[in-house]
N, C-alpha and C positions, 0 to 999 in steps of 0.2 A: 604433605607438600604436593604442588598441583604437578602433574607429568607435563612434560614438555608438547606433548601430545594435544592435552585438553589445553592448552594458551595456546597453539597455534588455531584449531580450532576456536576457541574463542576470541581470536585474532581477527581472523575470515571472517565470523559473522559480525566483529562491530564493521570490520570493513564495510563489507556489504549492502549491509545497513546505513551507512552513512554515505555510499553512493546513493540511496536510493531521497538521500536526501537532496542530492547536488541536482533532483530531476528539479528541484522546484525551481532555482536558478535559470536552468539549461529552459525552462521553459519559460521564461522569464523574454530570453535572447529568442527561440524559438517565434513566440508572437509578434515581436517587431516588424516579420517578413510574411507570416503565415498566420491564417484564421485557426481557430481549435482543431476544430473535424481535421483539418488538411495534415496537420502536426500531427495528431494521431492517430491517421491513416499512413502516415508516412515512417513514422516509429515502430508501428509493428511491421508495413509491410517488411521492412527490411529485416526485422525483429525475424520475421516468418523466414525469407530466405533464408537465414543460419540455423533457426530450430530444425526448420522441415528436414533437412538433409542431414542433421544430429539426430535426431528421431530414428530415421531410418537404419542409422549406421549403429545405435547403441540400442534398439530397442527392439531388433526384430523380431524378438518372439512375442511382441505386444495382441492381445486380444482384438479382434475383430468387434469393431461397435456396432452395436445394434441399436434399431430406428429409437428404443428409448434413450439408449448412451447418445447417438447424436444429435436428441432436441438438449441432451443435460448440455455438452458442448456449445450448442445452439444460445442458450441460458447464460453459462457462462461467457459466453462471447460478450452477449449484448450489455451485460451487467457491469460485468469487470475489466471491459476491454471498451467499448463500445461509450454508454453513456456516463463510465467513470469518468474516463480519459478525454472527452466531451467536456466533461463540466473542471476536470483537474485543469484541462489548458486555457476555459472562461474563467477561472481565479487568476490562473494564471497572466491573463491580460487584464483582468482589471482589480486584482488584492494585493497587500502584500502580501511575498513568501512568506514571513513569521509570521501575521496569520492565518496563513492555510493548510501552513506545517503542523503548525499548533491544534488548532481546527481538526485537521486530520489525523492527530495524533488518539483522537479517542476512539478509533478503529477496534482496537481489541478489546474493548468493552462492550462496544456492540457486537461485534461477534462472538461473545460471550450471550451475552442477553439472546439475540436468536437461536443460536445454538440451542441454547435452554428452550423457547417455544416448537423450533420447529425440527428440532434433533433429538428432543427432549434429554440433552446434557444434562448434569447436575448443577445448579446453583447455590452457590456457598451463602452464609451469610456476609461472609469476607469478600467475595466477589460481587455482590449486593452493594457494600459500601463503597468499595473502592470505584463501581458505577458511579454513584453519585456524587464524590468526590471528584469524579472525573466531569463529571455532567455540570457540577458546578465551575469547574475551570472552563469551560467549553463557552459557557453565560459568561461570565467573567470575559473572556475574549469576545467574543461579539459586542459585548455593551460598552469593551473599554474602559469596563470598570465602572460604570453607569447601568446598574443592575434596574433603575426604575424604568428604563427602554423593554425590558421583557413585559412588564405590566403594561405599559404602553403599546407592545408590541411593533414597535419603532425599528424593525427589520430592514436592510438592505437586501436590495436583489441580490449580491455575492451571497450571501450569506446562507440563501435556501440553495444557490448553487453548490456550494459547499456542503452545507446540508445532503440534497442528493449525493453528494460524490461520496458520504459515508458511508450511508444507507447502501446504496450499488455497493459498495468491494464490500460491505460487510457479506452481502447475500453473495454474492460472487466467494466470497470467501465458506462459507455456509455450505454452498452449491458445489464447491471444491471437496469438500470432505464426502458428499457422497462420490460422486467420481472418483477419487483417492481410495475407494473402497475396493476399484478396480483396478484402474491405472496407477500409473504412477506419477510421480509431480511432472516429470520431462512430456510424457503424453497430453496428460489433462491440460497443461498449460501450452503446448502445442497447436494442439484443437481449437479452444477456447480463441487463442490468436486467430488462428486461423477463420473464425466462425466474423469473431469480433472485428479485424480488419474489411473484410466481404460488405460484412453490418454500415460499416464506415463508408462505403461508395457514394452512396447518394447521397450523403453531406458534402461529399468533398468536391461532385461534379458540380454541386451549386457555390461552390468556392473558390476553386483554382482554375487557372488558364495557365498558358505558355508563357504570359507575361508575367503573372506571380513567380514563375519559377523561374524563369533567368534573370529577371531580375533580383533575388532573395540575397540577402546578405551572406559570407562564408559564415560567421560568427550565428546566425541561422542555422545552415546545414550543419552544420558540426555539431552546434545543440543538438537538434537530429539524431545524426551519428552514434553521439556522445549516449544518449538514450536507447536507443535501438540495442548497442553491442554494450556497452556499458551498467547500464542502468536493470533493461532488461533480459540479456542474457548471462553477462557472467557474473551480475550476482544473482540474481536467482540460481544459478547452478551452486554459488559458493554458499546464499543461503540453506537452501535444500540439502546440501551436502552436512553441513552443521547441523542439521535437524534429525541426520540421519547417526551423527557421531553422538549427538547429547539427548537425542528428546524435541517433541515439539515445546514442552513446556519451558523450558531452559531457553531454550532457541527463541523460542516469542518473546523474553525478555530484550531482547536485543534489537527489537523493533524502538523503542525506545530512543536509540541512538538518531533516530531517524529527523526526528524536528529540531533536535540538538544542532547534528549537522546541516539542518538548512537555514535555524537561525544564523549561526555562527557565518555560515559563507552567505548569507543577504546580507547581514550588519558589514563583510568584509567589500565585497566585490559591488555590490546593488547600495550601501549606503545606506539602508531601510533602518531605521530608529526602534531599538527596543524598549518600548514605553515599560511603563511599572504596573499596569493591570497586566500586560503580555507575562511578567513576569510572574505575576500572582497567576495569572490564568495557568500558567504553563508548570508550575511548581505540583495546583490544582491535578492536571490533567495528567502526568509523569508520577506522579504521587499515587495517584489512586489507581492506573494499568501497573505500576510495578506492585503496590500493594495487592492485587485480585492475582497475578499471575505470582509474584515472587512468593507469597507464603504459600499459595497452593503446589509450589515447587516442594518447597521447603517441607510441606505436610508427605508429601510421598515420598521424600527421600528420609524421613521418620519411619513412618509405615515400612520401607524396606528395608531399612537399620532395626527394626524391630524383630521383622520376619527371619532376619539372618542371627540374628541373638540367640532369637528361639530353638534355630538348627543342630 
């Protein structure tokens, strides 16, 4: 029987999880008033204000970065903060949510895949497949279900934009585990803000005037808002906090909930249509990350029911 303990825990991270969905919406309302860069320079700064001063307060005994910790931060800025959030808020203005949600959802696949070249992780054969399962719902979503557009290569601009925005948080994510090696999640992602907001200036001077901003919609700001303290601080703290209760591997299942919760609230609140490739695409894409992470859970909690038999 599960302890009350692990369901609240598992509470918090589909929570989390499924705000991290509601960013697709919030940035939906966001672009009506605001260019990308400006949206994302204005998400983290405020992001920044609440970390920096959380940092401070629960982390004092944090190590001193040295010039190579502050180019990795440097790295992670530009990657995961900088030209993710760049290209997550150009879907944002011109895809729909379910597909960018969908789209996005093959994250831990490729972070799987480089992990493996340039962490040299292990690669399953299980995690092999459920790549390409995944890879295939991913085509599936782009084509509409009109897979002869990949032979044709009959590509929309969103589509490499989306494209990059993989690529980035995957290495951003990649570029976290070294960091992680030292710091902790509240630091690395601290910094990384920090570096990536900075990054964000000179988009944003070519963007915003005094007139963009008073004039901006409340339904605007509050996206913002909604993002900033919501989206990006306290689930990530609720996330991390789960990862630290069950495992990263347990815990990355719950990423998952993530395009769930954005289909669900575009079809509700945005009226966006879930066509029947979306569906196949999406079955594809959920299928194959639960398959590469849920059995390689399931193998090590084998392994350790094994090693406690033998005691």
């Amino acid at each position: 029987m599960m302890r009350k303990e692990t369901i609240i825990v598992y509470a918090s991270l589909a929570f989390s999880t499924s705000i991290w969905g509601s960013a697709f919406i919030a940035g939906k309302y966001a672009v009506t008033s605001f260019e990308p860069a400006t949206i994302a320079f204005l998400r983290f700064f405020f992001a920044a204000v609440i970390l920096y001063p959380l940092m401070w307060v629960t982390q004092r005994n944090r190590s001193k970065p040295t010039i190579k910790d502050w180019a990795l931060f440097a790295l992670l800025g530009i990657t995961g903060i900088t030209i993710y959030n760049i290209c997550f808020f150009m879907a944002s203005k011109y895809a729909t949510v379910i597909k960018s949600s969908l789209f996005i959802a093959i994250n831990p696949v490729l972070i799987t895949l480089l992990s493996y070249f340039f962490l040299k992780e292990k690669l399953s054969k299980k995690h092999f497949i459920g790549m390409i399962v995944a890879l295939l719902g991913v085509i599936i979503i782009i084509t509409n279900g009109q897979l002869i557009r990949i032979i044709q290569l009959q590509f929309q601009f969103i589509d490499l934009v989306l494209l990059l925005a993989v690529i980035t948080w995957a290495l951003y994510s990649v570029l976290g585990k070294l960091a992680l090696k030292k710091y902790n999640a509240v630091v690395s992602t601290t910094y990384a803000i920090g570096f990536g907001t900075l990054f964000l200036v000179p988009f944003v001077l070519n963007e915003i005037t005094v007139e963009v901003l008073t004039n901006a919609s409340i339904s605007s700001w509050l996206a913002i808002i909604h993002m900033s303290i919501f989206v990006t601080v306290v689930s990530f703290i609720m996330y991390y906090n789960g990862i630290k209760e069950i495992g990263a591997a347990k815990a990355s299942i719950f990423i998952n909930v993530m395009p769930v919760s954005a289909v669900i609230l575009a079809t509700i609140l945005l009226d966006e249509v879930f066509t029947l490739p979306y569906l196949i695409g999406a079955l594809f894409v959920i299928g194959g990350v639960s398959y590469s992470t849920i059995t390689r859970t399931k193998k090590k909690q084998n392994i350790a029911q094994m090693k406690k038999a033998l005691e």
